[in-house]
N, C-alpha and C positions, 0 to 999 in steps of 0.2 A: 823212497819216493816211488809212487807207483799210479799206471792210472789203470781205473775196471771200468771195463763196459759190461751192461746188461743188454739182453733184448727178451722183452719180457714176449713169453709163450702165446698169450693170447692178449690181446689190446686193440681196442678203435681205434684208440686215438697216437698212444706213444707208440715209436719206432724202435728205439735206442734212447740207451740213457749212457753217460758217460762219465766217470770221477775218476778227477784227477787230486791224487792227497796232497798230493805238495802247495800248489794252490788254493784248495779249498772247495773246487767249482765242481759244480753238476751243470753236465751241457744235457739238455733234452730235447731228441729229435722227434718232432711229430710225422704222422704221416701226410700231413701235407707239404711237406721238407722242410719245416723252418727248424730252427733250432735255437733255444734258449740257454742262455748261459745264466747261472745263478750261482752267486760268492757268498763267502761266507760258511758253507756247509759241512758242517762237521763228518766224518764217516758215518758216526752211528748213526744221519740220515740216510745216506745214501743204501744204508745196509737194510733199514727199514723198509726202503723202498720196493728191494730188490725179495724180498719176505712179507711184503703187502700182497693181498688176496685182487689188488685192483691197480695194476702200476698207474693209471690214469686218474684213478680216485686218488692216492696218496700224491700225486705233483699238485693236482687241484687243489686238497685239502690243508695239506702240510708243507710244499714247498711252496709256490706260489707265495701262499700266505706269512712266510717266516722268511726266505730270502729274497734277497736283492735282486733283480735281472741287470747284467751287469752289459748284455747285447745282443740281437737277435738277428740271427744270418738266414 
């Protein structure tokens, strides 16, 4: 069990990204502080993510679309 955070080098929009394996969940903090929590997320998303050319593009594109938000702080 482990959890990784990213904070991806350059971004408008994401802060931080957060996955936790044991759970399954990607928390994503924007920078207007909120933070989405999405379940279900296998690693090899989160890893994708973190190896996407657009950390902002790939939550829009790919998680948004395919995970759950499970709550939003």
């Amino acid at each position: 069990m482990a959890v990784f955070k990213y904070t991806p080098k350059i971004s408008s929009h994401i802060q931080q990204a957060e996955y936790d394996d044991a759970t399954k969940t990607l928390a994503v903090t924007f920078k207007t502080g909120k933070t989405y929590n999405y379940g279900g997320v296998p690693q090899e998303a989160y890893d994708n993510l973190t190896k996407y050319r657009s950390a902002g593009e790939f939550v829009q594109g790919v998680i948004r679309k395919n995970y759950k938000v499970l709550g939003v702080k």
